[in-house]
KOLNUVO-903265 format. One record per atom (N, C-alpha, C): residue number from 1; x, y, z. Coordinates in steps of 0.2 Angstrom, whole numbers. Each point is the difference from the previous one (the first is absolute). Layout:
<sites>
> NUM | X | Y | Z
...
</sites>
This chain:
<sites>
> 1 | 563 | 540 | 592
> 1 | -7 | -2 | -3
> 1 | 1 | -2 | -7
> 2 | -6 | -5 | -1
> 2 | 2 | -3 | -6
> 2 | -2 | 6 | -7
> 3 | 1 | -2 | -6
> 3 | -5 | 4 | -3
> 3 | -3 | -5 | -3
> 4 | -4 | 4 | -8
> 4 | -4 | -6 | -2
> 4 | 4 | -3 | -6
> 5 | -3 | -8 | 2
> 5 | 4 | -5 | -4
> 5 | 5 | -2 | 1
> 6 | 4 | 2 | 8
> 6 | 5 | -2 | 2
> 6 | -5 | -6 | 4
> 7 | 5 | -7 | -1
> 7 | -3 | -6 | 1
> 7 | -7 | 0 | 2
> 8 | -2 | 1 | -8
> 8 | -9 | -1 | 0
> 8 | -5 | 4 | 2
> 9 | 5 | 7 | 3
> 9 | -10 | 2 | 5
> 9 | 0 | 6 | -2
> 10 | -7 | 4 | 2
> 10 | -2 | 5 | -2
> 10 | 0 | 3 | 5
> 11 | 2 | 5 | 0
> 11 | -2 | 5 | 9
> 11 | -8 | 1 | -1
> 12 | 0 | 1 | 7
> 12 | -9 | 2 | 0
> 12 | 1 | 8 | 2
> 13 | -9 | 0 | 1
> 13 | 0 | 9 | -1
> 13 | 1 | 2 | 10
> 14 | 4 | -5 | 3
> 14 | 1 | 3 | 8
> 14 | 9 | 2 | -1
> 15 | 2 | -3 | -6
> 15 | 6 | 3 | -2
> 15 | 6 | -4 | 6
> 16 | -3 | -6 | 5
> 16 | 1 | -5 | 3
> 16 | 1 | -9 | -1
> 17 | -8 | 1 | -4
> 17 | 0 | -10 | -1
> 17 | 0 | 0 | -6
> 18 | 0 | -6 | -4
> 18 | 3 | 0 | -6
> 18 | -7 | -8 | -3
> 19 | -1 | 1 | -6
> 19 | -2 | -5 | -1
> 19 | 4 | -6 | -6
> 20 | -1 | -7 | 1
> 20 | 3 | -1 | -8
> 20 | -8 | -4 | -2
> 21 | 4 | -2 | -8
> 21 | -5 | -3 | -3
> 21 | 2 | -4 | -5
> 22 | 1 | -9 | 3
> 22 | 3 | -6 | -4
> 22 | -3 | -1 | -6
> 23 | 4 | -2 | -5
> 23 | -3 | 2 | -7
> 23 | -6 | -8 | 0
> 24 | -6 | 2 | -2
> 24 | -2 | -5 | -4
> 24 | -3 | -1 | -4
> 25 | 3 | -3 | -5
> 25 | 1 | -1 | -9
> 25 | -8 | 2 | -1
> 26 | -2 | 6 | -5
> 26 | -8 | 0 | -1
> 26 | -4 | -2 | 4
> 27 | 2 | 1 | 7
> 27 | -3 | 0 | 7
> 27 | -6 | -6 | 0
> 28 | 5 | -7 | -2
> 28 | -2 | -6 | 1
> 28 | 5 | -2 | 6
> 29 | -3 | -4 | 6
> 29 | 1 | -1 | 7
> 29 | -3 | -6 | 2
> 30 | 6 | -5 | 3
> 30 | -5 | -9 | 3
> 30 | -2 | 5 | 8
> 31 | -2 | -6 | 2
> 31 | -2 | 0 | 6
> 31 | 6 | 0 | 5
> 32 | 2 | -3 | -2
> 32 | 6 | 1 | 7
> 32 | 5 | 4 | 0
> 33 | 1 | 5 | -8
> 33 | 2 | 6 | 0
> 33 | -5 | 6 | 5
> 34 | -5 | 0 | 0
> 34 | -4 | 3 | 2
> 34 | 0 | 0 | 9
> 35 | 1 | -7 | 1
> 35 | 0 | 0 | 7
> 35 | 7 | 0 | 2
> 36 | 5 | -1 | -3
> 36 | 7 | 6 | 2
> 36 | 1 | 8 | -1
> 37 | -4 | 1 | -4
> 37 | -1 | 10 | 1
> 37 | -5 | 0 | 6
> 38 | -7 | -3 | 3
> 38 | -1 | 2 | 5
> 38 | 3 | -3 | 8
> 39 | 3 | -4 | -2
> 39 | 5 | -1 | 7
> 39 | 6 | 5 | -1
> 40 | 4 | 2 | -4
> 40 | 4 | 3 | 1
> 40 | -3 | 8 | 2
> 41 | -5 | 3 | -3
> 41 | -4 | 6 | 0
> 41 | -2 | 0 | 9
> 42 | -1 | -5 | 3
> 42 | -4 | -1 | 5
> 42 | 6 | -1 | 5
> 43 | 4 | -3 | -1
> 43 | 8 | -2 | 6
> 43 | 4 | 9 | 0
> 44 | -2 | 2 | -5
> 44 | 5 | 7 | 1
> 44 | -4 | 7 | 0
> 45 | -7 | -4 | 3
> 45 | -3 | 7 | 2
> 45 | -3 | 5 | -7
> 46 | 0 | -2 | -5
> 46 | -2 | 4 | -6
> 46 | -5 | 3 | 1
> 47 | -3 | 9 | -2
> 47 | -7 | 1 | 1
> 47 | -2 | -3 | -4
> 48 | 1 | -2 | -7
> 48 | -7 | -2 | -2
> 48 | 4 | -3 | -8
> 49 | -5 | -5 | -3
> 49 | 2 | -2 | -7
> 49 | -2 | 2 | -4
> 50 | 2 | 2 | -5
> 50 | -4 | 5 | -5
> 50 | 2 | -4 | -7
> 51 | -6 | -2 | -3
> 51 | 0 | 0 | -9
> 51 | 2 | 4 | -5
> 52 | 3 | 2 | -3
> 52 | 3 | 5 | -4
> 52 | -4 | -1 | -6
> 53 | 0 | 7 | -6
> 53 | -2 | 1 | -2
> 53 | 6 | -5 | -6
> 54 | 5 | -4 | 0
> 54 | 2 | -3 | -1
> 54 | 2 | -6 | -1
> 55 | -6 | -2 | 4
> 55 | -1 | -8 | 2
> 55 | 3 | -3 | 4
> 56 | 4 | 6 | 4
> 56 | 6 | -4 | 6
> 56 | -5 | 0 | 6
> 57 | 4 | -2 | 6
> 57 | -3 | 0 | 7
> 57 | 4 | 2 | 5
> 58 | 1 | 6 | 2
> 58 | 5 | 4 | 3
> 58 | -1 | 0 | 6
> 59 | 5 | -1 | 4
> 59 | -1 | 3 | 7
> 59 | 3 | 2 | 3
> 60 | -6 | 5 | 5
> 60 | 1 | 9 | 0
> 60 | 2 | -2 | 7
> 61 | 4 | 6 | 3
> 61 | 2 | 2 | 6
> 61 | 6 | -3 | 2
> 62 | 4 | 0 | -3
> 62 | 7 | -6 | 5
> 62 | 5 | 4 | 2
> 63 | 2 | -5 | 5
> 63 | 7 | 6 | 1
> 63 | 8 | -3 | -3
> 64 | 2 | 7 | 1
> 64 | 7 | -1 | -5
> 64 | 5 | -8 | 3
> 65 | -2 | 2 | 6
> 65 | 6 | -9 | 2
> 65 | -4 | -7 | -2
> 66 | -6 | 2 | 1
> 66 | -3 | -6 | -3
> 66 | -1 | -2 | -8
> 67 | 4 | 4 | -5
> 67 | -3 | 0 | -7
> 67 | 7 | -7 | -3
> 68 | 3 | 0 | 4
> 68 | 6 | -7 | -7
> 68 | -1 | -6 | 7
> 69 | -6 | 0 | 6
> 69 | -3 | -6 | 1
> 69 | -4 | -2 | -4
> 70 | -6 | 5 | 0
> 70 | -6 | -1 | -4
> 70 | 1 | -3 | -7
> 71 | 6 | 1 | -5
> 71 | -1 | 0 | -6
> 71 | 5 | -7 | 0
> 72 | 4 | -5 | 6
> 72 | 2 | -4 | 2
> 72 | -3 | -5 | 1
> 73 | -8 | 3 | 3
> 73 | -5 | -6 | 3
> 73 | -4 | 0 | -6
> 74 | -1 | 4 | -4
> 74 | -7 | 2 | -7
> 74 | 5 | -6 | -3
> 75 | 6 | -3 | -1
> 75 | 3 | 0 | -8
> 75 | -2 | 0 | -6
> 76 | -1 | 8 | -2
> 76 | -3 | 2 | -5
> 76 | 4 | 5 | -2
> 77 | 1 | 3 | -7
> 77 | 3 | 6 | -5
> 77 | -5 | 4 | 2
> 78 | 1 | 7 | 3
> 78 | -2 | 8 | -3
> 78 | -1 | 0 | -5
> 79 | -7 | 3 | -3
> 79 | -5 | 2 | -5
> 79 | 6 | 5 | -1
> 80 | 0 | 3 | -4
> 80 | 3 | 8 | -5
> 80 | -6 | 5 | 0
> 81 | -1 | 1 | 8
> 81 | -4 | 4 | 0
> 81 | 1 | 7 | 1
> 82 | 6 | 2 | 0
> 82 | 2 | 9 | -4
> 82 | 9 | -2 | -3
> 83 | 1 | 5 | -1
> 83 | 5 | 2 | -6
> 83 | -2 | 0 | -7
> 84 | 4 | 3 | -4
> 84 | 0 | 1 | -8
> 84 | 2 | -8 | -2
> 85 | -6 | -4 | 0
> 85 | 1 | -7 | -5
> 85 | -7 | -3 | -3
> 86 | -2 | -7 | 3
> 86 | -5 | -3 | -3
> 86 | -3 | -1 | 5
> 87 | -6 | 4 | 3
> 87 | -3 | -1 | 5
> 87 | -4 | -7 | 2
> 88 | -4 | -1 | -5
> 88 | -5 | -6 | 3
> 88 | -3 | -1 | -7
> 89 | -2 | -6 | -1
> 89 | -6 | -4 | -6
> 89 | -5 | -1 | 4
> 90 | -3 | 3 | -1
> 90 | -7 | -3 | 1
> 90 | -4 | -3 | -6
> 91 | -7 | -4 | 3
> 91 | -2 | -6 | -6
> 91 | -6 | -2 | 2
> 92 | -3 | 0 | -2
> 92 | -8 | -3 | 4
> 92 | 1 | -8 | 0
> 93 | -6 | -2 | 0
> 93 | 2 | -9 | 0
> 93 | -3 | -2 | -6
> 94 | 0 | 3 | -6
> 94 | -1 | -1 | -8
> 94 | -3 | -6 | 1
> 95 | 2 | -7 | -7
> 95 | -3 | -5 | -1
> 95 | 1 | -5 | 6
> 96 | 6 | 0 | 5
> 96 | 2 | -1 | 6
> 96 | -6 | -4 | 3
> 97 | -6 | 6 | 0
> 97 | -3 | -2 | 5
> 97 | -4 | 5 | 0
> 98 | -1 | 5 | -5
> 98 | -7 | 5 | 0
> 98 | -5 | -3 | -8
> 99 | -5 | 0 | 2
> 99 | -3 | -3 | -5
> 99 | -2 | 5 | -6
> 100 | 1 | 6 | 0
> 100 | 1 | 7 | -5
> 100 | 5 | 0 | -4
> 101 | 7 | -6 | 1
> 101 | 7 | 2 | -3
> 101 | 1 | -3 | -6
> 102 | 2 | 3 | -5
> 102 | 0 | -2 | -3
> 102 | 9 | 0 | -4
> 103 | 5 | 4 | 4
> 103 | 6 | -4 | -1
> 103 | 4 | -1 | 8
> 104 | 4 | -3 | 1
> 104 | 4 | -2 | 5
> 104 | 5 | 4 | 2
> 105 | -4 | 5 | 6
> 105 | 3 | 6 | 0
> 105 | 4 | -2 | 9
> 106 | -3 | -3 | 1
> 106 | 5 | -3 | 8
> 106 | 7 | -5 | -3
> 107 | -2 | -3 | -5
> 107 | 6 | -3 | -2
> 107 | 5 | 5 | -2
> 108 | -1 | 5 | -3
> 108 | 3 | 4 | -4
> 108 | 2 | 4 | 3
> 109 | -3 | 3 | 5
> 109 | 2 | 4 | 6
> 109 | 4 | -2 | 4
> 110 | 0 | -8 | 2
> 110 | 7 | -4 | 2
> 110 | 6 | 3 | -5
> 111 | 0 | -2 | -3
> 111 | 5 | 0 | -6
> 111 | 5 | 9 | -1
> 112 | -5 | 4 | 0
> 112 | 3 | 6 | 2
> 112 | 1 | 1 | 5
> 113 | -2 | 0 | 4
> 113 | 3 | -1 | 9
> 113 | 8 | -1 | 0
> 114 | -1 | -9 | -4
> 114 | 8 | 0 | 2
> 114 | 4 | 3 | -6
> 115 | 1 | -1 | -4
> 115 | 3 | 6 | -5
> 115 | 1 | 8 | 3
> 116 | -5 | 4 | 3
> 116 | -1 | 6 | -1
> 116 | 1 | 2 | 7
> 117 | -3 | -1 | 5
> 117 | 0 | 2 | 8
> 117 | 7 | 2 | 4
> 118 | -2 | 6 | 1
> 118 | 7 | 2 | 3
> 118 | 6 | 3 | -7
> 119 | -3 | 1 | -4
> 119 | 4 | 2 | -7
> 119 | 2 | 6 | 3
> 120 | 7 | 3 | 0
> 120 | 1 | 8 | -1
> 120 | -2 | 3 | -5
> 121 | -5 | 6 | 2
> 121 | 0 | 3 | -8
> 121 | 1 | 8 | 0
> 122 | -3 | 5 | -4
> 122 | 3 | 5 | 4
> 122 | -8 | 4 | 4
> 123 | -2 | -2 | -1
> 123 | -8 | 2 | 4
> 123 | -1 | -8 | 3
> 124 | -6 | 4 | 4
> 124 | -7 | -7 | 3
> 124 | -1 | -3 | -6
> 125 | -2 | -9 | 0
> 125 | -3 | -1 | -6
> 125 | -6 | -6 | 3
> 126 | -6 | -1 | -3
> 126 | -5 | -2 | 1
> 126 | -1 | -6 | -6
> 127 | -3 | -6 | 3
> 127 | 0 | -3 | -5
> 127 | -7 | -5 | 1
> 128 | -3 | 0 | -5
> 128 | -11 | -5 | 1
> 128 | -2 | -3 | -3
> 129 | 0 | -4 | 2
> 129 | -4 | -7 | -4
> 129 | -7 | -3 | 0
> 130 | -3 | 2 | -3
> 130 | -7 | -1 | 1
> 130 | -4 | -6 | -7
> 131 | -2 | -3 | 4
> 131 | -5 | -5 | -7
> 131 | -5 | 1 | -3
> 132 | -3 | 7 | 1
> 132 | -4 | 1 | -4
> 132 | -3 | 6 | -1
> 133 | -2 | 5 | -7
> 133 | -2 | 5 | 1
> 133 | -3 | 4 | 7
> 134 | -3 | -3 | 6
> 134 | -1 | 2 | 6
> 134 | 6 | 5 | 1
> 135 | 7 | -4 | 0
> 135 | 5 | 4 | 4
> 135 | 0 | 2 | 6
> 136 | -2 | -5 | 3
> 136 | 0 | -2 | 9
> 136 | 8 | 2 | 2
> 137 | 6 | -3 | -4
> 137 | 5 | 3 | 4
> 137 | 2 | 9 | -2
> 138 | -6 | 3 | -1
> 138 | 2 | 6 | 0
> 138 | 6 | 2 | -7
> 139 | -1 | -3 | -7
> 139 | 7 | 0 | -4
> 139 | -1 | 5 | -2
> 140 | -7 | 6 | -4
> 140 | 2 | 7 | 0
> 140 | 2 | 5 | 3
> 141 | 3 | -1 | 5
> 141 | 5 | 4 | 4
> 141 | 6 | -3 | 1
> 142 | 2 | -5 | -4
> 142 | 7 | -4 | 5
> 142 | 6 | 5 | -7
> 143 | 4 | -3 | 3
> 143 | 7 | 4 | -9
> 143 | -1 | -4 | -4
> 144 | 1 | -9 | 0
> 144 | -4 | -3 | -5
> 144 | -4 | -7 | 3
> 145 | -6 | 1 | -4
> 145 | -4 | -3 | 1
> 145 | -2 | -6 | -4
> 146 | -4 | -6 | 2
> 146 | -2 | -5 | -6
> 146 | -7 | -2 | 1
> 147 | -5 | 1 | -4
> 147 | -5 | -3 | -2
> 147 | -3 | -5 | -2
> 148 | -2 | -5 | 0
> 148 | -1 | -8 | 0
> 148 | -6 | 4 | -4
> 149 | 0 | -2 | -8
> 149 | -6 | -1 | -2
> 149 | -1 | -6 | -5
> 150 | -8 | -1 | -5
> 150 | 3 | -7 | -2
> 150 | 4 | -1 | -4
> 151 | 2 | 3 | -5
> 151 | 5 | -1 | -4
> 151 | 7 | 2 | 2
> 152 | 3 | 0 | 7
> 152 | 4 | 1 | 2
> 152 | 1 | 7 | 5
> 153 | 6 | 2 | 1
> 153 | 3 | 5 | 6
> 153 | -1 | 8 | -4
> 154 | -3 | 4 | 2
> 154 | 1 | 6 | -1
> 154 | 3 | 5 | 5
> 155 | 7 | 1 | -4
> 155 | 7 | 5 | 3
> 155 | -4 | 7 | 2
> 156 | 1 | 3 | 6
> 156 | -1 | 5 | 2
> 156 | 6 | 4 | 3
> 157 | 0 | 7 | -1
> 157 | 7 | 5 | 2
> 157 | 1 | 6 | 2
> 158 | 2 | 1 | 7
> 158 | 0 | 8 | 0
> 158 | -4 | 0 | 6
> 159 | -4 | -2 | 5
> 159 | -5 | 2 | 6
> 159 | 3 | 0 | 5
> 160 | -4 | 3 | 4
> 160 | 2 | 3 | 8
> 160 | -4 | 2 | 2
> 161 | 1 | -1 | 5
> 161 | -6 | 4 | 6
> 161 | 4 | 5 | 3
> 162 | -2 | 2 | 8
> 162 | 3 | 7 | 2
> 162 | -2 | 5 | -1
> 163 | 2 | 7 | 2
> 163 | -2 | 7 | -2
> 163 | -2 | 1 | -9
> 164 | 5 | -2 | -4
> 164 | -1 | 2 | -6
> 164 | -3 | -7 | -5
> 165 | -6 | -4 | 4
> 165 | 0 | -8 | -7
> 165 | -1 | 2 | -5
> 166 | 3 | -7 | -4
> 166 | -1 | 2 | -8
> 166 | -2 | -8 | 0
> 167 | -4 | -1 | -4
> 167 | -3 | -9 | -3
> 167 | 7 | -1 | -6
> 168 | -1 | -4 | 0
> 168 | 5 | -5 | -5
> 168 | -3 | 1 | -5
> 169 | 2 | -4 | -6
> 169 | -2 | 1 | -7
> 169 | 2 | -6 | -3
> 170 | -3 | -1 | -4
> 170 | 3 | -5 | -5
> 170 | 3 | -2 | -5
> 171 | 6 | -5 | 4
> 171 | 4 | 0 | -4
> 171 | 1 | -8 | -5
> 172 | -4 | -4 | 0
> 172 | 0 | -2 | -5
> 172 | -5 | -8 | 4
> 173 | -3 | -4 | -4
> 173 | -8 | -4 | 0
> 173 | 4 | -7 | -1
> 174 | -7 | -7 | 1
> 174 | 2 | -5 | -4
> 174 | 5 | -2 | 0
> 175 | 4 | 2 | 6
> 175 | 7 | -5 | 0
> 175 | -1 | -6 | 6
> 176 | 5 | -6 | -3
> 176 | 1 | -4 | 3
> 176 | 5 | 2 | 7
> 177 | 1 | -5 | 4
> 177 | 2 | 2 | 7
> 177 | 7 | 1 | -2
> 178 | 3 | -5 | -5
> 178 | 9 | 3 | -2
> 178 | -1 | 4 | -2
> 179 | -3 | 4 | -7
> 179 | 0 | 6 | -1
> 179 | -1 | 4 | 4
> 180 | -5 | 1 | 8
> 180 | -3 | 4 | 1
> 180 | 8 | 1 | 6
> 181 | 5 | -4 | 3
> 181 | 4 | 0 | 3
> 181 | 4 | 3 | -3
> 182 | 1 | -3 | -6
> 182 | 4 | 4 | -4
> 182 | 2 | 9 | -2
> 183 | -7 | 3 | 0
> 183 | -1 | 6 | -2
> 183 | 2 | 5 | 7
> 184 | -4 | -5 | 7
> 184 | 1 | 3 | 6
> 184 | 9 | 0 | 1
> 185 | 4 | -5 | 0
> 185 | 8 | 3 | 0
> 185 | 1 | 3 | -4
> 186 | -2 | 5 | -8
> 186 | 2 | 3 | -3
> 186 | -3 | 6 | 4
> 187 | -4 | 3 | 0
> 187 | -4 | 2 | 3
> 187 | 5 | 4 | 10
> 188 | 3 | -5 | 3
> 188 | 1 | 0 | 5
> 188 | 10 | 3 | 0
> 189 | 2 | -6 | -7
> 189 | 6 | 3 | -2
> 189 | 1 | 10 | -3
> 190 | -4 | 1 | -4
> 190 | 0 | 6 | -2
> 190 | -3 | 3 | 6
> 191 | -3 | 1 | 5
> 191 | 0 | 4 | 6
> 191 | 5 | 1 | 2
> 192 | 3 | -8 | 3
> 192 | 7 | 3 | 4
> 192 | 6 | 3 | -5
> 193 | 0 | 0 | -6
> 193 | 6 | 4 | -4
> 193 | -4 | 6 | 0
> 194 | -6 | 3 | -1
> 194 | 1 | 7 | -2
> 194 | -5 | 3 | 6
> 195 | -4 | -1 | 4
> 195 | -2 | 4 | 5
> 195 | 5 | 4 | 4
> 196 | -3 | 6 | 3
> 196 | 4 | 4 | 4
> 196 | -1 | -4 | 8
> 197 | 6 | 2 | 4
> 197 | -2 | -1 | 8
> 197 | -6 | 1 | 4
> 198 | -4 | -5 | 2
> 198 | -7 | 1 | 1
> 198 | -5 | 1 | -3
> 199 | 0 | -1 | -5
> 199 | -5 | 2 | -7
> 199 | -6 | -7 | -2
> 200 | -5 | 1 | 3
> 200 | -4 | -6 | -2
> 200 | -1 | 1 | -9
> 201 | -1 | -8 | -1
> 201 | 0 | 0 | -6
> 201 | -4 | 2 | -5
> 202 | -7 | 0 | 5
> 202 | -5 | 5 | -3
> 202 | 1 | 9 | -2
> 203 | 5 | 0 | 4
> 203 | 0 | 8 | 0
> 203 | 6 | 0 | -5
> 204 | 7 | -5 | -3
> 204 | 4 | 1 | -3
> 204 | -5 | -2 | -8
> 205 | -4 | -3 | 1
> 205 | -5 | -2 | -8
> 205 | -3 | 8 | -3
> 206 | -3 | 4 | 8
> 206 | -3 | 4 | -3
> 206 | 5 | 8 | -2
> 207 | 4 | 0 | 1
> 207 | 8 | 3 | -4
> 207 | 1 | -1 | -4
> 208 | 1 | -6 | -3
> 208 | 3 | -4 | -7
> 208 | -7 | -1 | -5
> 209 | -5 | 1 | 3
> 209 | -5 | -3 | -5
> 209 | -1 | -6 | 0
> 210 | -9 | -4 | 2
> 210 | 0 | -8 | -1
> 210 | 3 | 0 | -6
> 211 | -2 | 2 | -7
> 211 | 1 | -1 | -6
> 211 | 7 | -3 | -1
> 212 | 5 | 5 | 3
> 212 | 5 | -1 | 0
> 212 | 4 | -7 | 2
> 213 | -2 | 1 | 8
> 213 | 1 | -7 | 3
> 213 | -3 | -8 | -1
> 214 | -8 | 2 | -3
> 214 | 0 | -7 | -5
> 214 | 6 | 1 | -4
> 215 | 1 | 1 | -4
> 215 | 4 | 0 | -4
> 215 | 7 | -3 | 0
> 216 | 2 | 4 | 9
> 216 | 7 | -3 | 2
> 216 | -1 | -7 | 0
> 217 | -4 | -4 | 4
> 217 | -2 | -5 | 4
> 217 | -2 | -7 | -3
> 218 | -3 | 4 | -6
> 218 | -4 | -4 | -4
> 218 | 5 | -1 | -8
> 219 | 5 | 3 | -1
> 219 | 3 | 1 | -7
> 219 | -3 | 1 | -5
> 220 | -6 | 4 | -1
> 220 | -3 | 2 | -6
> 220 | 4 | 5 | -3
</sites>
């Protein structure tokens, strides 16, 4: 039996079928990407295709000898959708294409995607890009977040949902997108040097002190 993350899939809750879930980038999709996960979904008997709360497009129910056809006929990458790394960027459609945005938050959520996705780190890590104080991509729960406001990106740090959420905090306003890239590798660097095994960064912030870790992060 497979486990999870062994080429791409999750087991489901029948402890039988498996699902995967091809990655795509801030969950932008053409049309014929689309009508290859529903022929594939539909040729191999899938119960059903599910949206993630991740912006992928999963599909549920396969069995074990059909999964390295499936991901042969899809030609597409596995999302990182479990182990200890860089789960997903999510992004609303900022200046893109929402008329509320105020900084280019799907561009910039491309941008971390590929730099950042699939990163080892020592915990889950979550990462959102949203264009506008709204925060439609959900950034006060992500580990780090960005905010499109007018004078530029406001850095958020530390959120998570799950049993124990904690909101992000602010970690620094008014930055340009090289700045605001900037800060999130420092930021992502000093995670992976001093967190413990499994430790989201929210909970490694709240141990050390935000005080403190602005201060790592930021060099004050």
């Amino acid at each position: 039996m497979l486990q999870d993350g062994q080429k791409g899939v999750i087991i489901q809750r029948d402890k039988q079928t498996y699902a995967v879930a091809p990655h795509l980038p801030c969950g932008v999709v053409n049309a014929d990407t689309l009508r290859r996960l529903a022929d594939v979904s539909e040729k191999y008997g899938a119960a059903a295709m599910k949206i993630t709360s991740a912006c992928r497009i999963a599909i549920v129910g396969l069995k074990e000898e059909d999964i390295d056809k499936v991901w042969e006929e899809l030609k597409m990458s596995p999302g990182a959708a479990v182990g200890l790394c860089v789960r997903s960027v999510k992004a609303c459609p900022g200046t893109t294409f929402c008329k509320r945005g105020t900084q280019d938050s799907l561009g910039v959520g491309m941008l971390l995607n590929e730099k950042y996705h699939g990163m080892e780190l020592p915990g889950k890590f979550k990462l959102g890009v949203s264009g506008c104080p709204n925060q439609c991509a959900e950034t006060c729960i992500k580990d780090v977040g960005l905010v499109g406001m007018k004078n530029g990106w406001k850095v958020l740090a530390g959120g998570n949902g799950g049993g124990k959420a904690r909101l992000s905090q602010e970690l620094a306003k008014e930055l340009s997108t090289e700045q605001a890239m900037s800060l999130i590798d420092k930021v992502i660097s000093f995670y992976k040097a001093n967190a413990k095994q499994h430790q989201r960064l929210g909970a490694m912030i709240e141990k050390m002190g935000f005080e403190q870790f602005k201060t790592a992060v930021l060099g004050e």
